[in-house]
Structure formats: structure tokens, C-alpha cells
C-alpha positions as CSV (number, residue, x, y, z in Angstrom):
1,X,181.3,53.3,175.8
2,X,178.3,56.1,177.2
3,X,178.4,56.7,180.3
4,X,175.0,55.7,181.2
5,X,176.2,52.0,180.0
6,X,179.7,52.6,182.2
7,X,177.3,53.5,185.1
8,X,174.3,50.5,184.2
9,X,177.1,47.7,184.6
10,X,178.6,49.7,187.7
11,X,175.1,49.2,189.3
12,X,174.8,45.7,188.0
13,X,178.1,45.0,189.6
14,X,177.0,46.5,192.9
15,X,174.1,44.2,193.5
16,X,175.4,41.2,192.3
17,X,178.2,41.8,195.2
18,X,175.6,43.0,197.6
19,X,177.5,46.7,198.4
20,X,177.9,49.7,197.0
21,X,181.2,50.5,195.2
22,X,181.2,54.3,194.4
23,X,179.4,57.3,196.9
24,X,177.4,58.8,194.5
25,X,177.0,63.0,195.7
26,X,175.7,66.2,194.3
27,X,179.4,66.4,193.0
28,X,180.0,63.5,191.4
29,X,181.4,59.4,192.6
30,X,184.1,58.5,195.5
31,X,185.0,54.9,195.5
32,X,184.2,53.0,198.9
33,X,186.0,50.8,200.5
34,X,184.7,47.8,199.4
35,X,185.0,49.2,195.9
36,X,189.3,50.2,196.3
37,X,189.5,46.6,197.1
38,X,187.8,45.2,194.0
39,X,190.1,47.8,192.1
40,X,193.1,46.4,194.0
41,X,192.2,42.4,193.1
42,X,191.4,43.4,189.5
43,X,194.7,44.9,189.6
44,X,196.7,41.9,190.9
45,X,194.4,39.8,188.8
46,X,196.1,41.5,185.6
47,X,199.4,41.4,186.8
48,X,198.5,37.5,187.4
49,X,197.3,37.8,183.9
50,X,201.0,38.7,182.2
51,X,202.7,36.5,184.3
52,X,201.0,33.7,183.4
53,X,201.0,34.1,179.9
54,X,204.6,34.8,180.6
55,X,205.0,31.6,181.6
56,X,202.7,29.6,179.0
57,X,205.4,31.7,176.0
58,X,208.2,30.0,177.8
59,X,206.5,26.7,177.8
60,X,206.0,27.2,174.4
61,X,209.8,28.5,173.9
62,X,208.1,32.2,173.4
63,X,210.1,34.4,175.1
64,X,208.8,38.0,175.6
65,X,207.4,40.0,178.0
66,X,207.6,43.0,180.3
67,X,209.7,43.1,183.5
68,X,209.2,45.6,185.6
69,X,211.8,46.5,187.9
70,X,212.2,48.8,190.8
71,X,215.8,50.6,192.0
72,X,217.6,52.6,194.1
73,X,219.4,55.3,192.5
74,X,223.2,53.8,193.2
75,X,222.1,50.1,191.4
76,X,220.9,51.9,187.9
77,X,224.3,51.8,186.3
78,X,224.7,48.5,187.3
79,X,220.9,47.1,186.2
80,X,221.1,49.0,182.9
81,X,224.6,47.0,181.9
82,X,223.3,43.4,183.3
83,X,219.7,44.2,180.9
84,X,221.4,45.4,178.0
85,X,223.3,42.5,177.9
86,X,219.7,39.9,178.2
87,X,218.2,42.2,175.9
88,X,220.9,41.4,173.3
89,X,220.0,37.4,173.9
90,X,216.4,38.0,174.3
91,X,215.5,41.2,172.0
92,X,211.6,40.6,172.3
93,X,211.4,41.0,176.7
94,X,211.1,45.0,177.4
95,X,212.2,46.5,180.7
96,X,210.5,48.9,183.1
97,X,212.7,50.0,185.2
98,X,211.9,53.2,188.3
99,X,214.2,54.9,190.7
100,X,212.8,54.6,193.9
101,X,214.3,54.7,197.8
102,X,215.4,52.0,199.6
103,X,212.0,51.2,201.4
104,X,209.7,52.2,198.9
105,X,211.5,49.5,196.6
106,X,210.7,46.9,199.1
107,X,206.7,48.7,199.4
108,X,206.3,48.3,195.2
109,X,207.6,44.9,195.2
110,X,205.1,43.6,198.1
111,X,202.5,45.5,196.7
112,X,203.0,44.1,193.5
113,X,203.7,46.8,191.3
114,X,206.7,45.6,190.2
115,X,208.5,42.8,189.3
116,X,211.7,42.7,190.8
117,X,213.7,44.9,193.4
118,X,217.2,46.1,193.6
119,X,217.8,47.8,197.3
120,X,220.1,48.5,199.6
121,X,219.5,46.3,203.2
122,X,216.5,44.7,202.5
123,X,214.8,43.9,205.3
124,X,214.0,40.4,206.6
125,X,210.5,39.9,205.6
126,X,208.8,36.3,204.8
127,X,207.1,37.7,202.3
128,X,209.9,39.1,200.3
129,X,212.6,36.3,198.8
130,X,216.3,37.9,198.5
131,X,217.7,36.1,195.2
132,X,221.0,37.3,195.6
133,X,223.2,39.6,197.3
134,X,226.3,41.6,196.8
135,X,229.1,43.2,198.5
136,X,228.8,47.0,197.4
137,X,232.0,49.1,197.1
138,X,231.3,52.6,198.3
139,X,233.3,55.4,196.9
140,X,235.0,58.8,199.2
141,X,235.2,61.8,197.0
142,X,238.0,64.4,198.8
143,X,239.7,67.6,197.5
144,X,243.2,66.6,195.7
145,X,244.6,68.5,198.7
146,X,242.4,66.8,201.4
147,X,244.5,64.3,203.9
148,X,242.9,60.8,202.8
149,X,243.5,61.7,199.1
150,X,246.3,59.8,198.5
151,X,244.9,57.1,201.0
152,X,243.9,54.0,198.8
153,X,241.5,52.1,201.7
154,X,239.9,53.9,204.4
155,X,237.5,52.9,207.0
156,X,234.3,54.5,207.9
157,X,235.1,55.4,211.0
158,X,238.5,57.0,209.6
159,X,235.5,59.5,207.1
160,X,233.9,60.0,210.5
């Protein structure tokens, strides 16, 4: 597409809303305000898009698609067993998967940026729904020679 069509529906755009979307300077365009949150609703309007043709291929007994999910570096071995198992039952649904930290998995998924989030603590937030939960076994690496090496349990505040 030219440019000078990019920029004539741009304009079109702009006074059909009644604002301008872009700062136009000697130096080139800088969206405004009003134009990042157009971007963000076309954004969620997409997402909206896949999921509900998601949806319709499972009405339909279709069953593909992208998930996208977001993790903390200590779930991935666990994630990538439990999806290579669905992907073995349903070869045609692709994962996404990112490494984040704790809060910024919580950020993506309220954002909307991805699908699903696998974090440690979430935090209680109405508009975030915890599916499940787990009890997570944390492991103490010592010397062979260190005192609690031949310890089997030991508490936190034993480490401390």
C-alpha cells in the first residue's frame, strides 16, 4: 500500500472520530493519546477475533488454535510436560509459551497479551480467576559435606 493512501485513510479515520491520532512534526508522526487507545482496542478486538473463532471450531468439533501462555521460570518444566501431552491428543492447537516474573505474568494476562498464567502467589485480584492451584515442593542444594546434607526434610527457618 503507498504511503500517501496509508496516510489518506489515517486522515479519513481522524475526522470521522473527531481527533487527531498521530502528531505530525518536521520529523516525522507520534501517536496521541487518543490514537494508543484505538491501537489498544484494535488489539483486544483481534485477540477477541481468535478466541471467538476458537470457540465457533469447537462448536463445530474443529479443534485448533493458538494458546498463548505466560510463566515463571520454575513452572516451564512442568507446562512443557502437561502441553506435550494435549499436543499428542490435539496435534492441530500450537503453544506460545514466555518466561516472565511473577508479577509481570499477572500484568500480561490482565493486559491481555496472553492467554493463560502460571505464577507463583498470585495476587487476589477480581479481575484475575485462579483455575487451580498447587502445593510447590522447593528443593535445598548443599555441599555433600554441608550439615543438612544428609537431612531428608528441613524447614525454612532451619536454611535461615
Amino acid at each position: 500500500i503507498a504511503p500517501s493512501a496509508v496516510d489518506r485513510q489515517i486522515i479519513q479515520l481522524e475526522e470521522e472520530l473527531g481527533t487527531k491520532l498521530f502528531e505530525r512534526t518536521a520529523t516525522g508522526m507520534r501517536m496521541t493519546a487518543a490514537g494508543e487507545v484505538l491501537v489498544d482496542g484494535v488489539r483486544r478486538w483481534r485477540r477477541d477475533l481468535l478466541r471467538i473463532r476458537s470457540e465457533i471450531d469447537n462448536l463445530v468439533g474443529l479443534r485448533r488454535g493458538t494458546v498463548s501462555i505466560a510463566l515463571v521460570e520454575g513452572a516451564v518444566g512442568y507446562v512443557s510436560t502437561a502441553t506435550a501431552t494435549f499436543c499428542r491428543q490435539y496435534p492441530a492447537i500450537q503453544f506460545k509459551m514466555r518466561v516472565f516474573g511473577a508479577q509481570d505474568v499477572v500484568d500480561h494476562v490482565l493486559a491481555g497479551e496472553m492467554d493463560i498464567g502460571v505464577t507463583f502467589n498470585p495476587p487476589d485480584n477480581p479481575s484475575l480467576r485462579i483455575e487451580r492451584t498447587m502445593i510447590y515442593r522447593l528443593g535445598l542444594i548443599v555441599r555433600p559435606d554441608h550439615p543438612l546434607a544428609e537431612r531428608s526434610d528441613i524447614s525454612l527457618g532451619e536454611c535461615a
